[in-house]
KOLMIVO-281356 format. One line per 5 residues: for each residue x, y, z of C-alpha. Coordinates in steps of 0.2 Angstrom, whole numbers, plus 5000, padded with zeros to 4 digits. Example, Ala and Ser with C-alpha at 12.3 -4.5 7.8 and 13.67 -1.06 7.14 Angstrom:
BEGIN
5062,4978,5039 ~ 5068,4995,5036 .
//
This chain:
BEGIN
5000,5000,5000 ~ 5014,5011,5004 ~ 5021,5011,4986 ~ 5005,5015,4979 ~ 5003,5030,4990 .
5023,5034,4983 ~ 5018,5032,4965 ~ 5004,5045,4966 ~ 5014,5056,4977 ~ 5028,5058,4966 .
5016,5059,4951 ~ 5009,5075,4959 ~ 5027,5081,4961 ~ 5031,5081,4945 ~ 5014,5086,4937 .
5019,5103,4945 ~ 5022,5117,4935 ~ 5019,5133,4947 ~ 5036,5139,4941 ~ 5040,5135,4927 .
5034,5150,4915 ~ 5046,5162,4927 ~ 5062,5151,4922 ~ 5057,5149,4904 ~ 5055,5168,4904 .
5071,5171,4913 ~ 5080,5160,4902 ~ 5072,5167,4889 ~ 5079,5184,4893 ~ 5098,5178,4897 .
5098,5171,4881 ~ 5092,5188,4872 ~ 5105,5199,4884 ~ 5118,5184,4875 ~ 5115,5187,4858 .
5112,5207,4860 ~ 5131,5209,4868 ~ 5135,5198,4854 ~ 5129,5204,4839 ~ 5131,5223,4845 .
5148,5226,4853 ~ 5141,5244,4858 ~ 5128,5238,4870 ~ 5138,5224,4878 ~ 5151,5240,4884 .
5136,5250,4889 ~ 5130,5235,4900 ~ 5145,5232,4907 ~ 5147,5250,4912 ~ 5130,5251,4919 .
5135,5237,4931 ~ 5152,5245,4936 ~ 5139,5259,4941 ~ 5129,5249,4948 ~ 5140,5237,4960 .
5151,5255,4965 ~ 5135,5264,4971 ~ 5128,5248,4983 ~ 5144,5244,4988 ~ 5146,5262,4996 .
5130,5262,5001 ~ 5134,5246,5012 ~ 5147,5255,5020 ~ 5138,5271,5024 ~ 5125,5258,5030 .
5136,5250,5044 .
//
């Protein structure tokens, strides 16, 4: 009996799809940022710059913060 309740318990597990449309979309989107610094050299730099920006401004923050 106990392997019949396992079966339909792990049926249920993998008949589960809550999240799977937020990982497709998210891979979805790295693989969009990929081609985009790929194919434009440009906005690859801008990205990366805007990041530098980014990671500079939290990282003083934190140490204001503490």
């Amino acid at each position: 009996m106990n392997r019949i309740k396992q079966y339909f318990a792990s049926i249920h597990i993998w008949s589960n799809a809550k999240g799977q449309d937020l990982i497709e979309y998210a891979l979805m989107a790295g693989f969009v940022a990929v081609a985009a610094g790929a194919i434009m050299p440009d906005v690859s730099t801008n990205i990366s710059q805007i990041f530098s920006k980014v990671a500079s401004s939290m990282g003083s923050a934190s140490s204001q913060g503490s």
